[in-house]
VEXRO-858911 format. One record per residue (C-alpha): y, z, x. Coordinates in steps of 0.2 Angstrom, whole numbers, padded with zeros to 4 digits, always signed. Layout:
<rs>
YZX/...
</rs>
This chain:
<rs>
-0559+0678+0456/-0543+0672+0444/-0556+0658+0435/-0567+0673+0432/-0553+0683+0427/-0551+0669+0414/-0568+0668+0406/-0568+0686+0403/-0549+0687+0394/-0555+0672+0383/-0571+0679+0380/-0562+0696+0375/-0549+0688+0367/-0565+0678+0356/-0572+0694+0352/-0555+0702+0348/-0552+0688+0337/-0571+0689+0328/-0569+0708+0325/-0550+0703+0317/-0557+0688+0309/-0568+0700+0295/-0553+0713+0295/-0539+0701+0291/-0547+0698+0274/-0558+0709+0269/-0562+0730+0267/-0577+0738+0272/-0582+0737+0254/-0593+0727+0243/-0585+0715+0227/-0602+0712+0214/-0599+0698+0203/-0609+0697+0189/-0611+0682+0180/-0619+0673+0165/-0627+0655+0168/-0629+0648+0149/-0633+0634+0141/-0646+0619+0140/-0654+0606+0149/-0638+0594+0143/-0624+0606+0145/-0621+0623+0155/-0610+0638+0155/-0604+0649+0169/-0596+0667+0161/-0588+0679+0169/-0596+0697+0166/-0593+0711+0177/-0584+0716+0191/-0589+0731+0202/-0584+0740+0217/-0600+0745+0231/-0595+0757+0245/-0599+0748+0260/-0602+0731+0267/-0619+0726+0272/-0618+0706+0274/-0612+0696+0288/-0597+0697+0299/-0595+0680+0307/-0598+0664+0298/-0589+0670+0287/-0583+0652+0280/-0597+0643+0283/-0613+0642+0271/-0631+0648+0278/-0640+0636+0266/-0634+0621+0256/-0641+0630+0238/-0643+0625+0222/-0629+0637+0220/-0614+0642+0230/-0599+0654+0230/-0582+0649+0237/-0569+0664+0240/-0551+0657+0244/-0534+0667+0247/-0527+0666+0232/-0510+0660+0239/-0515+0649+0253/-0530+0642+0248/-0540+0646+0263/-0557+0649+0261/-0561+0664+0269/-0582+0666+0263/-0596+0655+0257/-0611+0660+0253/-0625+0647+0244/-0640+0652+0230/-0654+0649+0220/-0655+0655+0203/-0669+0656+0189/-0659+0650+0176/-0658+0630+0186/-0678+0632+0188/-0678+0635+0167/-0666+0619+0164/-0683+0608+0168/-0694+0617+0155/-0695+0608+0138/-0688+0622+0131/-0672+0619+0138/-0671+0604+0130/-0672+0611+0112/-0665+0629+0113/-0647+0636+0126/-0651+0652+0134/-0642+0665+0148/-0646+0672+0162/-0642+0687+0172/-0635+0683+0189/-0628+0694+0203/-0618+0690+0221/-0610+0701+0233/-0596+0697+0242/-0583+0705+0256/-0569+0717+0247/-0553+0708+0248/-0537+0716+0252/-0528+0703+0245/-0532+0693+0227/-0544+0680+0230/-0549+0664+0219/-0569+0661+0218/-0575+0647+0215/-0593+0646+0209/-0603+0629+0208/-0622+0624+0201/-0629+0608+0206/-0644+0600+0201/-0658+0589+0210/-0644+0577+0217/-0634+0587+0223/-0620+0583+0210/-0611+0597+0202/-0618+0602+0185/-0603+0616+0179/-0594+0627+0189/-0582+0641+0186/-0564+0647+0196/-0557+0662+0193/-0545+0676+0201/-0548+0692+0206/-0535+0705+0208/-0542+0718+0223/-0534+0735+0213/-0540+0729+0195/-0541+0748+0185/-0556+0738+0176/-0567+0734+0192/-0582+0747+0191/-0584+0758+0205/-0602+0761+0207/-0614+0769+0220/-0602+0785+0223/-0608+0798+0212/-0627+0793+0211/-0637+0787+0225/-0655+0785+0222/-0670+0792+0231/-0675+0782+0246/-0682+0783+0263/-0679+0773+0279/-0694+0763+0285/-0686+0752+0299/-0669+0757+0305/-0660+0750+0321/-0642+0754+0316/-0628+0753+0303/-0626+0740+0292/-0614+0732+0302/-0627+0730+0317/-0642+0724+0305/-0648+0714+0290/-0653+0727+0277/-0667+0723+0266/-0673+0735+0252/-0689+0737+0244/-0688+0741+0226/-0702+0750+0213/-0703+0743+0197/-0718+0749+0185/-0719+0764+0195/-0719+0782+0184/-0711+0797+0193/-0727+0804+0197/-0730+0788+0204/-0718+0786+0218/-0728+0790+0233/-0738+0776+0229/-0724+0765+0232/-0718+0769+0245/-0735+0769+0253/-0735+0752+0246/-0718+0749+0254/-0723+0754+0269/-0736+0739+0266/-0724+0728+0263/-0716+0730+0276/-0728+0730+0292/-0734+0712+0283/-0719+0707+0285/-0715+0713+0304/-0732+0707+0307/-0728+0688+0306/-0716+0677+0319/-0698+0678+0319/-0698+0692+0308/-0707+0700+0324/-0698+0698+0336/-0682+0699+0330/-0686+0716+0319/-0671+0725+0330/-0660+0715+0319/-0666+0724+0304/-0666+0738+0293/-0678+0742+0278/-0677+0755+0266/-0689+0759+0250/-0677+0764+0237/-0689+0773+0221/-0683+0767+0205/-0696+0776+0193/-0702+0766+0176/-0706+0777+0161/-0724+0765+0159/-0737+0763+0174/-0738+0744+0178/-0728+0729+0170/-0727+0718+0154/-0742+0703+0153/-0735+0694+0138/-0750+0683+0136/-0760+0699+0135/-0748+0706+0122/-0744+0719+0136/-0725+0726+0137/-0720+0739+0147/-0703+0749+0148/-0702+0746+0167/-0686+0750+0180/-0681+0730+0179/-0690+0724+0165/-0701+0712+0174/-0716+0701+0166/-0730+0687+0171/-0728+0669+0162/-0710+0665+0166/-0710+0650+0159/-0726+0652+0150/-0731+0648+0168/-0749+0665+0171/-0746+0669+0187/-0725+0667+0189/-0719+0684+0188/-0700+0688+0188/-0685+0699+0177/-0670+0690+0169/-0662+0707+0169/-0653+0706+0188/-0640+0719+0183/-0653+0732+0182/-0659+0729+0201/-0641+0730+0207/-0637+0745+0196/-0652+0754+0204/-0647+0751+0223/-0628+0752+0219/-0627+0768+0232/-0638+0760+0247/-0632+0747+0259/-0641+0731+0255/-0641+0712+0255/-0659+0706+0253/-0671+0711+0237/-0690+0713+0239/-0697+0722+0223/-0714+0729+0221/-0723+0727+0204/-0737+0740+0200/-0754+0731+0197/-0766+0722+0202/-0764+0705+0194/-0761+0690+0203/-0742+0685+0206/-0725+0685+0210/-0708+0674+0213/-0696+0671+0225/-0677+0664+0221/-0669+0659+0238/-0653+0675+0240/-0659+0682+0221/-0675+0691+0225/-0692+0692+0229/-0705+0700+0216/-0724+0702+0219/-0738+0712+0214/-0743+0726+0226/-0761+0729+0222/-0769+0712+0221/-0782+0708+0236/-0769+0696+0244/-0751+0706+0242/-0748+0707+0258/-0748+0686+0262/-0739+0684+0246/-0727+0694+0249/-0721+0687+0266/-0722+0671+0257/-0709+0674+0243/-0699+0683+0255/-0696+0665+0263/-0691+0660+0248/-0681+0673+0244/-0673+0676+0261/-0674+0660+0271/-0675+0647+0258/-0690+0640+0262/-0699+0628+0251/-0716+0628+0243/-0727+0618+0254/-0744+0617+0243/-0744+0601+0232/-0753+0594+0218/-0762+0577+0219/-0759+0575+0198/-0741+0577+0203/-0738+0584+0189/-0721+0590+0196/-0717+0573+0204/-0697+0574+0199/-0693+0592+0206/-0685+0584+0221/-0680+0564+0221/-0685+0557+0232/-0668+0549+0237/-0660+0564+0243/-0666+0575+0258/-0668+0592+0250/-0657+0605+0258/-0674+0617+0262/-0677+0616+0280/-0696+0616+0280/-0699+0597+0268/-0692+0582+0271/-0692+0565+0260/-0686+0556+0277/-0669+0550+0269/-0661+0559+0283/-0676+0568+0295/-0665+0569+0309/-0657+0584+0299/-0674+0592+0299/-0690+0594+0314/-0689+0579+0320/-0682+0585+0337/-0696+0597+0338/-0709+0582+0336/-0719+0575+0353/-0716+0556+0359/-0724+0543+0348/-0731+0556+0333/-0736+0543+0320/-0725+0544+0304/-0732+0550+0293/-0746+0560+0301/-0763+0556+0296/-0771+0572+0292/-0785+0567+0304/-0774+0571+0320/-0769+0589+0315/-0776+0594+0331/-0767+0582+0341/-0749+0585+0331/-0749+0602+0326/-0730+0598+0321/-0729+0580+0313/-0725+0573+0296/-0739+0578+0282/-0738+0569+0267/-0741+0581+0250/-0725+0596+0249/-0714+0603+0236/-0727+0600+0223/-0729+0582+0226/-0743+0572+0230/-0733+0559+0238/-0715+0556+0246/-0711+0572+0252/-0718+0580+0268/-0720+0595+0278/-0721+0597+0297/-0739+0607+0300/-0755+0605+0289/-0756+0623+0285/-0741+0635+0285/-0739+0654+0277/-0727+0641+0265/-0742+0632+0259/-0759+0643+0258/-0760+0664+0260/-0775+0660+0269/-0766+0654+0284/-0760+0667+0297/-0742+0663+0299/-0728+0654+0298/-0729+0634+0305/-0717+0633+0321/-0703+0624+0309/-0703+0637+0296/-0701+0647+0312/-0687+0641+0319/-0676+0640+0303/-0680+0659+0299/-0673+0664+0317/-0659+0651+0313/-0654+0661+0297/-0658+0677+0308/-0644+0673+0320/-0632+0666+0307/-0632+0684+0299/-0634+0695+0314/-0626+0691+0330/
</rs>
């Protein structure tokens, strides 16, 4: 009886101390930073923007000084006077995909960037950090921020937008809150969406972890009407006035769909609880984008929305890497092949026992030949990440890799219920 007596005071006393952990340092409030990545391919800029206030706190409560993701990006919050840090949280951004174009090499351009954080009660000291393929720093950026600065913008008060709940299992505390966004949508238009929402969303509960673990979360469609129907095409001299200003060839690439203007999302959702972006693009043309803790965008009438959609969301939300490859590869030097890339579905086996290989069966040949996929439905496939050779993925086909396929490979799996549990207890 006194040794169980025990277990339960330290497992109170652990729960006492995780609820205090959150309340020690933080309100019940939401700090948006925005930002301004600039620069070239040979030199970058992080700039300061905009500071606003969000009336609640939708993100995570434990793990609070620990990173999800390794990143290409990451954002450390200290105490200003200790030095402590007291939050991490780790990013993609669109701007670092640009610095590879040839255009970066000739002309310095700025991107829109946003991040949430917990509300401080006390002035903190952020540190932001962008690195490139090796993982080195490329620039970064501290600065301080004073909790009751007169010139941080209280938004989401006076305006909230129209919206309806299609999964809710409790309060933002409780769940991971995802909101589904219109964008190219007119007002007479917004049925549609949420229709399309409504979509969306079954695709994604459809599909393992996200399954299984749906309790854990909350969706809501949030309308955000457009003044044109559909969205810009520039190669089809197509521009549209549309709620985020989203257009095809990003990067003069057809089918890469996105919006440089992230303030105008985060200004649209101010007044609802959120952490993760999905946003729904009215047409039928073939596209989308996912930027790991940015967004997922994607068309909402093509044939295959509902497959792409779940697959940008694995960007967007667990970080997952593209898994398709080309045998030109003509894209040979996104990931160098001397560094294990910090996505936890591809591998270039510098250091695989950070990745599947405890989820592989005794004497699986390295790498798999393609001819025992029925045999080692998890092994190491050669062809990932745009590359022909050197980098690897563990099943033959994934949700990662072709819309045609069903689901998500068991490794893809497993680091999406990972991240599931990191956010939600």
């Amino acid at each position: 009886m006194k040794y169980l007596f025990c277990i339960l005071f330290l497992l109170f006393s652990s729960i006492k101390h995780y609820a205090q952990d959150f309340s020690d340092y933080f309100q019940n409030k939401t700090l948006r930073i925005d930002y301004l990545f600039t620069g070239n391919a040979k030199q970058q800029f992080i700039v300061l923007d905009e500071l606003s206030q969000l009336p609640t706190w939708a993100g995570r409560r434990q793990h609070l000084a620990e990173l999800p993701l390794e990143g290409n990006g990451q954002i450390i919050v200290r105490d200003l006077i200790t030095k402590k840090c007291i939050y991490k949280t780790s990013f993609s951004s669109l701007f670092q995909e640009w610095l590879s174009t040839e255009e970066a090499q000739e002309v310095a351009k700025g991107f829109e960037n946003t991040f949430l954080i917990p509300y401080p009660k006390k002035a903190i000291e952020v540190e932001i950090i962008l690195l490139n393929a090796q993982k080195e720093i490329m620039t970064s950026l501290k600065h301080t921020v004073q909790p009751n600065d007169i010139l941080i913008h209280q938004r989401g008060i006076t305006h909230i937008p129209n919206h309806r709940y299609l999964v809710q299992n409790g309060n933002e505390k409780e769940c991971i809150d995802v909101a589904i966004l219109a964008e190219g949508y007119t007002a007479n238009e917004m049925e549609t969406f949420y229709d399309d929402a409504q979509k969306a969303c079954e695709s994604l509960f459809s599909h393992e972890p996200f399954h299984s673990m749906k309790h854990k979360f909350n969706v809501v469609a949030v309308a955000s009407p457009s003044a044109d129907s559909g969205v810009s095409v520039p190669r089809d001299n197509q521009w549209k006035q549309t709620a985020v200003n989203s257009h095809f060839d990003t990067f003069y690439s057809e089918r890469y769909l996105t919006t440089s203007r992230v303030k105008a999302i985060h200004n649209i959702l101010s007044g609802i609880p959120y952490e993760h972006i999905i946003i729904l693009a009215n047409t039928n043309v073939y596209g989308g984008g996912g930027i790991y803790n940015s967004y997922t965008l994607t068309t909402a009438h093509h044939p295959m929305f509902q497959p792409v959609v779940v697959h940008e969301f694995g960007h967007s939300f667990a970080g997952l890497a593209d898994e398709y490859f080309y045998e030109e590869d003509i894209m040979n030097d996104t990931y160098p092949l001397n560094i294990e890339p910090w996505e936890q579905n591809i591998t270039t086996r510098v250091n695989f026992s950070s990745k599947w290989e405890d989820m592989l069966t005794p004497n699986t040949p390295i790498p798999t030949p393609v001819n025992k996929r029925d045999k080692y439905p998890i092994g190491v496939y050669e062809g990932a990440a745009y590359s022909f050779k050197g980098i690897y993925r563990s099943s033959y086909d994934c949700r990662m890799k072709t819309n045609e396929y069903p689901e998500f490979c068991p490794v893809c799996q497993r680091a999406i219920q990972r991240l599931i549990n990191f956010y939600v207890p």
